[in-house]
C-alpha positions as CSV (number, residue, x, y, z in Angstrom):
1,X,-58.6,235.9,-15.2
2,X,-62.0,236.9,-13.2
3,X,-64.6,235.1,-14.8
4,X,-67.8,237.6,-14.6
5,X,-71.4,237.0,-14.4
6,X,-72.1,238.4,-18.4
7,X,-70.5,234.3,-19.0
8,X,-73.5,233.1,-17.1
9,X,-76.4,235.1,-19.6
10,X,-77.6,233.8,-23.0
11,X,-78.0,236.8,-24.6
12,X,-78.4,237.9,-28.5
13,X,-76.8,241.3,-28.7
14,X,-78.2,243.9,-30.8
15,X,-75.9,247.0,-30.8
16,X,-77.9,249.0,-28.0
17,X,-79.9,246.0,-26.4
18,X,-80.3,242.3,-26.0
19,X,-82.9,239.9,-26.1
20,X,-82.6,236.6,-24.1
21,X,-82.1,233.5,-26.3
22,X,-82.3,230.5,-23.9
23,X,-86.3,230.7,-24.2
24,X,-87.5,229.0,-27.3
25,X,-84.3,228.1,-28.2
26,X,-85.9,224.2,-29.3
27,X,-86.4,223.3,-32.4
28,X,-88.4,225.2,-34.4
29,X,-88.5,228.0,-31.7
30,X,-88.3,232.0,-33.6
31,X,-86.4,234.3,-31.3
32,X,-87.6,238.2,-31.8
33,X,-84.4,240.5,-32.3
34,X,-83.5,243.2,-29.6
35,X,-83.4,246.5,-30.9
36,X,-80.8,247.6,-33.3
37,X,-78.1,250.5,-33.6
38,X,-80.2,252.7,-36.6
39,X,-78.2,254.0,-39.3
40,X,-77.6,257.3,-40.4
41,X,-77.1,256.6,-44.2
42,X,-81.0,256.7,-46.0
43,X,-79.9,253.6,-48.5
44,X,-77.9,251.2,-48.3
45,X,-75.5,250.0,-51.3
46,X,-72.8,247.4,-49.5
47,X,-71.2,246.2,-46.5
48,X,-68.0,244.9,-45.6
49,X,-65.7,243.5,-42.6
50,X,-62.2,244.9,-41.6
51,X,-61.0,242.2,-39.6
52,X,-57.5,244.5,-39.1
53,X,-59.4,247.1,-37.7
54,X,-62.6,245.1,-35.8
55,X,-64.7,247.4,-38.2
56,X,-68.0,247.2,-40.2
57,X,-67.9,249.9,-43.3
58,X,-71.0,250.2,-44.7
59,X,-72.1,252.9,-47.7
60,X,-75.1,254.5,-48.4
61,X,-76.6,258.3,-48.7
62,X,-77.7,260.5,-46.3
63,X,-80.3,263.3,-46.6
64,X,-79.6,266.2,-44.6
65,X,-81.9,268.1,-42.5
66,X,-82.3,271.1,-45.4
67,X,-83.3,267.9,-48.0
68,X,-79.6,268.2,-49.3
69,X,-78.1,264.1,-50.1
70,X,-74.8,263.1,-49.9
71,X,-72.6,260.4,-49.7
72,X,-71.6,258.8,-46.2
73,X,-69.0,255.7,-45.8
74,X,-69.4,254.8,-42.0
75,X,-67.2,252.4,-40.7
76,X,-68.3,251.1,-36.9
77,X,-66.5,249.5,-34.0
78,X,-67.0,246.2,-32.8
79,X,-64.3,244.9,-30.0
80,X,-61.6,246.9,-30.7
81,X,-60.0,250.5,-30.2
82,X,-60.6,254.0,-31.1
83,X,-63.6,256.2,-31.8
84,X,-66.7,254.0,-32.1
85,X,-67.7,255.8,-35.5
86,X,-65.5,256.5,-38.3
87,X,-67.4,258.5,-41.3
88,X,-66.5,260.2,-44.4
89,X,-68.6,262.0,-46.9
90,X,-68.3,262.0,-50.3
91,X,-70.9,263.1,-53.3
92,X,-74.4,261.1,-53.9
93,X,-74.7,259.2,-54.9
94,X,-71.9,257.0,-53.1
95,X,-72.3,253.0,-54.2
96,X,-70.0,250.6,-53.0
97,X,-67.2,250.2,-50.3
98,X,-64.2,247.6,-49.9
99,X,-61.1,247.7,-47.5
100,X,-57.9,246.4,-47.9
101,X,-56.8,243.6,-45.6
102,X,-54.8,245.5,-43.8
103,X,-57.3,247.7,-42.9
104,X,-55.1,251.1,-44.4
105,X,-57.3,251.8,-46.8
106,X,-61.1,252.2,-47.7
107,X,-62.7,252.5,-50.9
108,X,-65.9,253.9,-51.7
109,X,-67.7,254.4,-55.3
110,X,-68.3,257.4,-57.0
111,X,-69.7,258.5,-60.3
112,X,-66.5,259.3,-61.5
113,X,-64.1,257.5,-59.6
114,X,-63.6,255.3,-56.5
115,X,-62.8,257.3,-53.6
116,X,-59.7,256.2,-51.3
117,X,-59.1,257.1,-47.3
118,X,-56.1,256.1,-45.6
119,X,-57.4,254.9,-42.6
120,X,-55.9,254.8,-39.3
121,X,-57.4,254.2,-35.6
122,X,-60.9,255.4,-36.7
123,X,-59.9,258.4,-38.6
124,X,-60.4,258.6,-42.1
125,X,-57.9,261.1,-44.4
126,X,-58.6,261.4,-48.2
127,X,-56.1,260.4,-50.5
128,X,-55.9,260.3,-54.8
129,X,-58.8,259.1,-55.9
130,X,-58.8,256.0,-58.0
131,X,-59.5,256.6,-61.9
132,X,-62.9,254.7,-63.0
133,X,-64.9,254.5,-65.8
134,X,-68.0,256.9,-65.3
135,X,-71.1,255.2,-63.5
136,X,-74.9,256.7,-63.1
137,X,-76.2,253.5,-61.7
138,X,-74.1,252.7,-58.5
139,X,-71.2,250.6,-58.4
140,X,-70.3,247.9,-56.5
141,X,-66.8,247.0,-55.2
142,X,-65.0,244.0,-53.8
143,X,-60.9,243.5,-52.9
144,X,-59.7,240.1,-53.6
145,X,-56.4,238.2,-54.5
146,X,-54.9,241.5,-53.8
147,X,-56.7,243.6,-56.0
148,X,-59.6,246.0,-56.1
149,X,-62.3,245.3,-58.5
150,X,-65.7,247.5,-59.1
151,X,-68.5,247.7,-61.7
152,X,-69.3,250.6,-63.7
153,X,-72.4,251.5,-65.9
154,X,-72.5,255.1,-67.6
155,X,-76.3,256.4,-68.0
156,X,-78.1,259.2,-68.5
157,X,-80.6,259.0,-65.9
158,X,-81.3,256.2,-63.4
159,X,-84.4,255.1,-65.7
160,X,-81.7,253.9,-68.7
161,X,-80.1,251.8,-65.8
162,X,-81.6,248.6,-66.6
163,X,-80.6,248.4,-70.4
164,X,-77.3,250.5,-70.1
165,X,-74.0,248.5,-70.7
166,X,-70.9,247.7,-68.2
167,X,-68.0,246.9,-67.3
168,X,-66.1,245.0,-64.5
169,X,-62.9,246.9,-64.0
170,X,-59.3,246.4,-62.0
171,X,-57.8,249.5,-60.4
172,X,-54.3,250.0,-61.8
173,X,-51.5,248.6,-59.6
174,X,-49.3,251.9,-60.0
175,X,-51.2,254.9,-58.6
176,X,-52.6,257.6,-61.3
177,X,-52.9,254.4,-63.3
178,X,-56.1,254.4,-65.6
179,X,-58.1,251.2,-64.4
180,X,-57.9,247.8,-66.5
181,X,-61.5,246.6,-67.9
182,X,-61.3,242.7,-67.5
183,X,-65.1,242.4,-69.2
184,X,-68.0,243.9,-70.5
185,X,-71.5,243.6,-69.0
186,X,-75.0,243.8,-70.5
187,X,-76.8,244.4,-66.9
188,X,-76.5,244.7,-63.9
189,X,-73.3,242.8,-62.1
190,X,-72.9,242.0,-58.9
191,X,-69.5,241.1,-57.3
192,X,-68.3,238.5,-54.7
193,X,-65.1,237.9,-53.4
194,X,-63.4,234.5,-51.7
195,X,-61.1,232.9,-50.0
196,X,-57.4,232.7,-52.3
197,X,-58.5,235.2,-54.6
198,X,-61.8,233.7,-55.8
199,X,-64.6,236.3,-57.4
200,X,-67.5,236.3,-58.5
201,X,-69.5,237.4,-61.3
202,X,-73.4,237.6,-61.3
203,X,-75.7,239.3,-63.5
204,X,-79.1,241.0,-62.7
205,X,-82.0,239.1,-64.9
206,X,-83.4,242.2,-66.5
207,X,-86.7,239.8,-67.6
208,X,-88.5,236.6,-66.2
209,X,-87.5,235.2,-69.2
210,X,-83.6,236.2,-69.2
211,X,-81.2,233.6,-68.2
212,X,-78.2,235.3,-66.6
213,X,-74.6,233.4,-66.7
214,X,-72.8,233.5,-63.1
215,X,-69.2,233.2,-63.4
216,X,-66.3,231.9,-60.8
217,X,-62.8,233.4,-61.8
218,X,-59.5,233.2,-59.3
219,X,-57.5,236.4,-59.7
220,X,-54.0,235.9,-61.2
221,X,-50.8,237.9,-61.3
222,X,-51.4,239.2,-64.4
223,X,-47.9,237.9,-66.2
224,X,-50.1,236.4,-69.0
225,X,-51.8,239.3,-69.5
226,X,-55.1,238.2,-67.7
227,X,-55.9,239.2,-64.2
228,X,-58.7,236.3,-64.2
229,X,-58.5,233.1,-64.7
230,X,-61.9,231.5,-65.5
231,X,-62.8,228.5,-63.6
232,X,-66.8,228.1,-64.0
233,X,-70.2,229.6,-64.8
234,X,-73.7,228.2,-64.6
235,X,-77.0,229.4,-65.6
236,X,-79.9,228.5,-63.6
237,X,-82.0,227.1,-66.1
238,X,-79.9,224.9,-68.0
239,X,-82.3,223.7,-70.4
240,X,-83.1,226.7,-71.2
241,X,-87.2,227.1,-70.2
242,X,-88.1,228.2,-66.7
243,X,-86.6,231.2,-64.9
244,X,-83.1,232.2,-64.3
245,X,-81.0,233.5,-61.7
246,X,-82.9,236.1,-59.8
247,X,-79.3,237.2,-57.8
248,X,-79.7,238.3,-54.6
249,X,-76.3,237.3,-53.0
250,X,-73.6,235.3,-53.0
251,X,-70.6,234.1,-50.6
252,X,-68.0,231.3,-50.4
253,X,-67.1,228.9,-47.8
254,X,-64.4,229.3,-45.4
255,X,-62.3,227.1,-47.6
256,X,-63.7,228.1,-51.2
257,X,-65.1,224.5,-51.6
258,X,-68.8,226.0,-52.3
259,X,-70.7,229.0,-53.0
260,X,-73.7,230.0,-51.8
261,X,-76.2,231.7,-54.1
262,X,-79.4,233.3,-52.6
263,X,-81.9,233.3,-55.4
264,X,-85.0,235.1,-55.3
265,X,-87.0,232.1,-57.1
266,X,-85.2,229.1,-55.5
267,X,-84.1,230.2,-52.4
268,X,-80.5,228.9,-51.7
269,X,-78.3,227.4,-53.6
270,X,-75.3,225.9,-53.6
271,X,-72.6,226.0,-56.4
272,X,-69.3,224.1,-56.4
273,X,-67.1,227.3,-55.7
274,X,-63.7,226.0,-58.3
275,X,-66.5,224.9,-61.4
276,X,-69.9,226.1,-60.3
277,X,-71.5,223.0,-60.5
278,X,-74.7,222.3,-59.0
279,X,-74.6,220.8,-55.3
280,X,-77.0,219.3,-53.2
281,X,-78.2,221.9,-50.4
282,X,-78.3,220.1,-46.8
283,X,-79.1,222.9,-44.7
284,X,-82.6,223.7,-43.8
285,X,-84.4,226.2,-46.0
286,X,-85.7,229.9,-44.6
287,X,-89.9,229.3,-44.0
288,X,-91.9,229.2,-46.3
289,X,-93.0,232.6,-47.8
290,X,-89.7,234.0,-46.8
291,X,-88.7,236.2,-50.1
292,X,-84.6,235.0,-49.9
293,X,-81.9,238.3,-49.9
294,X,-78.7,237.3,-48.2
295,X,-75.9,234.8,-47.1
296,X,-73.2,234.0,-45.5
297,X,-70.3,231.9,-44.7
298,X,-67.7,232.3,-41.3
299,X,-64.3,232.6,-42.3
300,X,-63.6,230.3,-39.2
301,X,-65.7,228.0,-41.5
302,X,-68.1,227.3,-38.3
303,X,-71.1,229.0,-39.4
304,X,-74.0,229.5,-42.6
305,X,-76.6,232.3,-42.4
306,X,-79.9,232.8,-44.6
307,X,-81.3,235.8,-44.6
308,X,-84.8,237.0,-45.9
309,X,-87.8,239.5,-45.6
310,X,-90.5,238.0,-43.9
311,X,-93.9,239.4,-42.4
312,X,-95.1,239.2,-38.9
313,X,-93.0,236.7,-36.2
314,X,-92.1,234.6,-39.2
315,X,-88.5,234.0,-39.0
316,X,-86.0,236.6,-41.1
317,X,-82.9,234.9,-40.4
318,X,-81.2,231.3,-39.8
319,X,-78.0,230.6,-38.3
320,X,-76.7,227.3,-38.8
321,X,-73.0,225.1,-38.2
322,X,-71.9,225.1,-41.8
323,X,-71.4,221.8,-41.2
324,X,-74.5,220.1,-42.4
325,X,-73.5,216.9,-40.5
326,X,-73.9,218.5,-37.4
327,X,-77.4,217.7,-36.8
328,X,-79.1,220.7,-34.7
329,X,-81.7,222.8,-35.2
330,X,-80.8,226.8,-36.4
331,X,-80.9,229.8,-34.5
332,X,-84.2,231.5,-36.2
333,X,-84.8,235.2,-35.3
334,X,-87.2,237.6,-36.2
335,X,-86.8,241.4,-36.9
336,X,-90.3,242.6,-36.5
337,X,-89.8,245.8,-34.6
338,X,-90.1,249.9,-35.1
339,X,-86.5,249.6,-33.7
340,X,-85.1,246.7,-35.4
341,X,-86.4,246.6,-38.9
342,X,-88.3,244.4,-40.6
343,X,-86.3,242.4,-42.8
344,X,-82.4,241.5,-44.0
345,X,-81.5,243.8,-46.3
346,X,-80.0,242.0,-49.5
347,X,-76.2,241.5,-49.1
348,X,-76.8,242.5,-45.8
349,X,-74.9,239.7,-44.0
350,X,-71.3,239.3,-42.9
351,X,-69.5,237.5,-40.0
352,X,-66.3,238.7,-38.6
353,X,-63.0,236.6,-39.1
354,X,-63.4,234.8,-36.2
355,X,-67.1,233.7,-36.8
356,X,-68.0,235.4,-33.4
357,X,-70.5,237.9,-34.7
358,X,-72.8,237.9,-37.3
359,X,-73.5,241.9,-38.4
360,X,-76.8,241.8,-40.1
361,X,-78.5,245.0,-41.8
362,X,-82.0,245.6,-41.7
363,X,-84.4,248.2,-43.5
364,X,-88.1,249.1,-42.7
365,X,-90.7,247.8,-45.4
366,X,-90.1,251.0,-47.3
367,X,-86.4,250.7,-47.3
368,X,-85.2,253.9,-46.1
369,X,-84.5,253.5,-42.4
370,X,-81.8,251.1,-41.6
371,X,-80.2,249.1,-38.4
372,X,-77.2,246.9,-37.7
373,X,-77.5,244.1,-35.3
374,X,-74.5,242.3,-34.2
375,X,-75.6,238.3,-33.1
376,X,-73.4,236.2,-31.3
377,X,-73.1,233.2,-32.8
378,X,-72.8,231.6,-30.0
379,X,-76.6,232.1,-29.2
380,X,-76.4,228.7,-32.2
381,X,-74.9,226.4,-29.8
382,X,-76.7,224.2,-27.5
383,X,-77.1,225.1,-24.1
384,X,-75.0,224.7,-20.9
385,X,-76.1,224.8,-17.0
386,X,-74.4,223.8,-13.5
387,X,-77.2,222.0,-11.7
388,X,-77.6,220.5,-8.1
389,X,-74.5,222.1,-6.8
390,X,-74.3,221.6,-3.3
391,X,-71.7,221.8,-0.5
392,X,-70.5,219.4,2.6
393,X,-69.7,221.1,5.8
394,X,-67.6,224.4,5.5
395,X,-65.0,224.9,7.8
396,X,-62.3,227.7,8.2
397,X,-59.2,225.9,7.5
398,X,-60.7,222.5,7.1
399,X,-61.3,220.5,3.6
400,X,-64.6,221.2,1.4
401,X,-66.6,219.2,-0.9
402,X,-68.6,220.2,-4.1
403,X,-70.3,218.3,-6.4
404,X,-72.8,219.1,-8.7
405,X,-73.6,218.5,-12.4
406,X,-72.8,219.9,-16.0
407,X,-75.9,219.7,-18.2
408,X,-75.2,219.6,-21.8
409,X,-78.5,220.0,-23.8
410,X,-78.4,218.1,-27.6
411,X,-74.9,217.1,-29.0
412,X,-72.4,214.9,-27.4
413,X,-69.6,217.3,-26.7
414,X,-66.7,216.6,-28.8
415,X,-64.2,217.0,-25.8
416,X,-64.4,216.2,-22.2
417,X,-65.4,219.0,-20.8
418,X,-63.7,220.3,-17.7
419,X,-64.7,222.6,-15.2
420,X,-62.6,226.0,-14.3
421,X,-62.8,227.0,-10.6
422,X,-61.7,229.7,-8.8
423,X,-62.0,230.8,-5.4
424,X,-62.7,234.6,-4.3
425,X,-61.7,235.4,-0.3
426,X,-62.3,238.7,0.0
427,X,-59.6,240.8,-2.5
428,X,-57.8,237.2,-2.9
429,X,-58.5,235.9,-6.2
430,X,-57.0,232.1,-6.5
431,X,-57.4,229.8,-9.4
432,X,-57.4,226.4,-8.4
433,X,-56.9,223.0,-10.3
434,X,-59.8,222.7,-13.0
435,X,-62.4,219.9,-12.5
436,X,-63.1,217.2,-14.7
437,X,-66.4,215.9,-15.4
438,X,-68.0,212.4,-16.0
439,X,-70.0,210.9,-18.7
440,X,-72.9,211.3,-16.9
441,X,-72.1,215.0,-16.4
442,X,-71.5,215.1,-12.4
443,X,-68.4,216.4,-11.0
444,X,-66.7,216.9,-7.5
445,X,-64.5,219.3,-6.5
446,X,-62.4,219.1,-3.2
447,X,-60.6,221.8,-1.9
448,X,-59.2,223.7,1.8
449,X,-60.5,226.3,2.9
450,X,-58.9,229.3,4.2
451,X,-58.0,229.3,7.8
452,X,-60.3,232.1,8.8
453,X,-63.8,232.4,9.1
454,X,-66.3,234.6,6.7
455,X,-67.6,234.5,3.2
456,X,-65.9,232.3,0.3
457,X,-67.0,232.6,-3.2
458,X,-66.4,230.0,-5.6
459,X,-66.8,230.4,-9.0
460,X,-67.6,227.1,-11.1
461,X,-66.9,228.1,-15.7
462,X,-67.5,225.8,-18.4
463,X,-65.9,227.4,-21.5
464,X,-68.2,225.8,-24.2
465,X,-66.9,223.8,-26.6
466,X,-67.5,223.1,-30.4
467,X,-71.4,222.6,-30.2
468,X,-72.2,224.1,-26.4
469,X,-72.9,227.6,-24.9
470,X,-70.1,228.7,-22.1
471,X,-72.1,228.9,-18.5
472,X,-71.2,229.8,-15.2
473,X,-71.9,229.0,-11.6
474,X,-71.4,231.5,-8.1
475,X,-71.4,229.6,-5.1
476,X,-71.7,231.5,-2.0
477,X,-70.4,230.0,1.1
478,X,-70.2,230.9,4.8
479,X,-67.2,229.2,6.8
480,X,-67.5,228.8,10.2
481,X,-64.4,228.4,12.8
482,X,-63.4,224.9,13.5
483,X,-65.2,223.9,17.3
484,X,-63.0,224.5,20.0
485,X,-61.4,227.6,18.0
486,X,-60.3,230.5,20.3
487,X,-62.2,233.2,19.0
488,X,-59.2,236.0,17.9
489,X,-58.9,238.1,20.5
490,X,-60.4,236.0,23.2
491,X,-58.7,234.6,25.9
């Protein structure tokens, strides 16, 4: 395969534009974002990832041209087929979306009932809505252990919102079905699903004082009776006195070891995610000042985001190696930008399956204008560059020399790393042996070159590795006929 020169750039990508990350990438250093794809949708309720479909669903409401609102579910492409934009609408206010694994089916919320779309390539067809208890003050949804789960709060007004009584329900497993209640609410809850089932629980605080109870379940197959199985809860201020939980987000590790709590007062924490005990948090904190709103964990259990809102160049965002004995400084970026947003939305964070992208929703300080930003994670990893590559005598037909070096900036790379060649001769395209490289990063790499005079490219790859960027080198070179050659055609 034709390695191409978009290996050789160290670029953030932001949907329509990119921002080079190889400046300031030391410690310390705060990259500003490129600008971002803007949204349609005027508010912003959830987000999820269809890793069947390479799609990012997000719901919200948008406001028509005539001042009309409705509900839009908006599910964008990111590396895969069909039409770039997949959209349905629905009646505002529409709260909530989820997706099942297969990608089939998306779910949005409604005050009446959760909306279903079969899905398909990017086209979205209704289907049987499913039956809900009735909610005026947004719901939020979440599929795990095979289920769907949502929230619902009946009020009369959004004003009664805050005091109003909920539920967490189960849709039915047999269609027309009514849905299950599993437990009753007295605020706000938000909802969290993991790895094997896992879910979350998490109550608004609805006072400074109020101490709300966070609780880990895994979901069952119901033969008991119970969908849930209770494994934990905490409360923040266990003693009682100081503040609680001021929920902002949640996710689990790739392997559902921990959880991840992003509290408004504390910043982040980290929970064990089978008993929600307290654990110690290793990874470095947003700056200071930086009012917390999301997280996130890769699924490839490579990578942990922090998201916040933060004023001026102070860094929004970290990106870090979830493992916190990898010692290297996180990615920090910056939206600060008429074009990018101003700040992480909260639960505005989630990676794709394969921890390649991070999608990242942004708002404007008043929160109605909103981007997506897709970051490459591996923008994270250390740096790569060929250096000092230089050439020996280049002769048609004769053998060739190359040797340069492989810099490798920070970490020890965890392999040898090895150097990919191949060799371009006008629409001849061969791959030849790949190079290895020594401890003290040079490399040499002999070859013959072909038997007629003109221009050979070689093109030198380094794939990355565990805790390095992929780079690329082009090597133009200009054989000349062996002496004594009879020029073709001469006599």
């Amino acid at each position: 395969m034709l390695l191409t020169g978009v290996l050789a750039g160290s670029v953030l990508t932001a949907a329509t534009g990119t921002v080079s990350a190889a400046e300031g990438a030391g410690a310390g250093a705060v990259v500003p974002s490129g600008p971002g794809q803007e949204l349609s949708a005027a508010s912003f309720t959830q987000m999820t990832v269809d890793d069947a479909s390479r799609r990012v669903w997000i719901a919200g409401d948008r406001v028509s041209p005539d001042g009309s609102r409705h509900g839009e579910v908006v599910g964008l492409l990111y590396g895969g087929v069909g039409p770039a934009v997949a959209s349905a609408d629905g009646a505002a206010p529409l709260s909530g979306v989820a997706v099942e694994p297969d990608g089939s089916k998306v779910y949005a919320g409604q005050s009446d009932h959760i909306a279903s779309y079969a899905h398909e390539n990017g086209s979205l067809s209704p289907l049987d809505p499913v039956p809900a208890p009735a909610d005026g003050c947004g719901r939020e949804l979440v599929h795990t252990g095979g289920r769907l789960f949502f929230t619902s709060r009946p009020a009369a007004s959004p004003e009664d919102c805050s005091g109003a009584q909920g539920s967490v329900s189960v849709a039915a497993a047999s269609a027309g079905a009514p849905a299950g209640v599993v437990m009753y609410t007295g605020s706000e809850v938000h909802l969290e699903g993991g790895p094997g089932g896992l879910l979350v629980t998490a109550p608004e605080r609805w006072s400074p004082t109020d101490d709300p109870d966070l609780g880990i379940y895994r979901v069952t197959d119901g033969a008991d009776g119970n969908v849930l199985e209770f494994l934990g809860e905490r409360r923040f201020a266990e003693d009682g006195t100081g503040q609680g939980m001021d929920f902002r987000d949640a996710d689990f590790s790739a392997d559902g070891s921990v959880l991840a709590v992003a509290d408004g007062v504390r910043g982040t924490v980290l929970l064990g995610g089978q008993d929600a005990d307290f654990r110690e948090n290793p990874y470095a904190p947003l700056p200071q000042g930086v009012a917390p709103t999301a997280v996130a964990f890769s699924p490839d259990g490579k990578w942990f985001a922090q998201g916040g809102a933060a004023s001026g160049d102070t860094a929004d965002l970290t990106l870090a190696f979830a493992d916190p004995s990898i010692e290297r400084q996180p990615l920090r970026i910056s939206f600060e930008d008429e074009a990018a947003g101003h700040r992480v939305v909260p639960r505005g964070m989630e990676f794709s399956g394969d921890g390649q992208q991070l999608f990242v929703v942004t708002s404007d300080q008043a929160g109605t204008k909103f981007w997506l930003h897709t970051i490459q994670t591996r923008e994270a990893l250390a740096p790569s560059r060929f250096v000092d590559v230089a050439h020996g005598p280049a002769v048609a037909g004769g053998p060739f020399r190359v040797t340069g070096r492989l810099d490798l900036d920070g970490l020890e790379p965890t392999e040898a790393p090895k150097i990919t060649v191949q060799r371009l001769n006008g629409s001849e395209v061969t791959d030849l042996p790949p190079v290895p490289v020594a401890e003290d990063g040079t490399f040499v790499l002999e070859d013959v070159l072909p038997d007629r005079a003109g221009d050979v490219f070689y093109v030198l790859g380094y794939a990355g590795g565990e805790h390095h960027q992929l780079s690329e080198h082009w090597l133009a070179v200009e054989t000349v006929e062996a002496p004594g050659t009879v020029p073709r055609g001469g006599r």
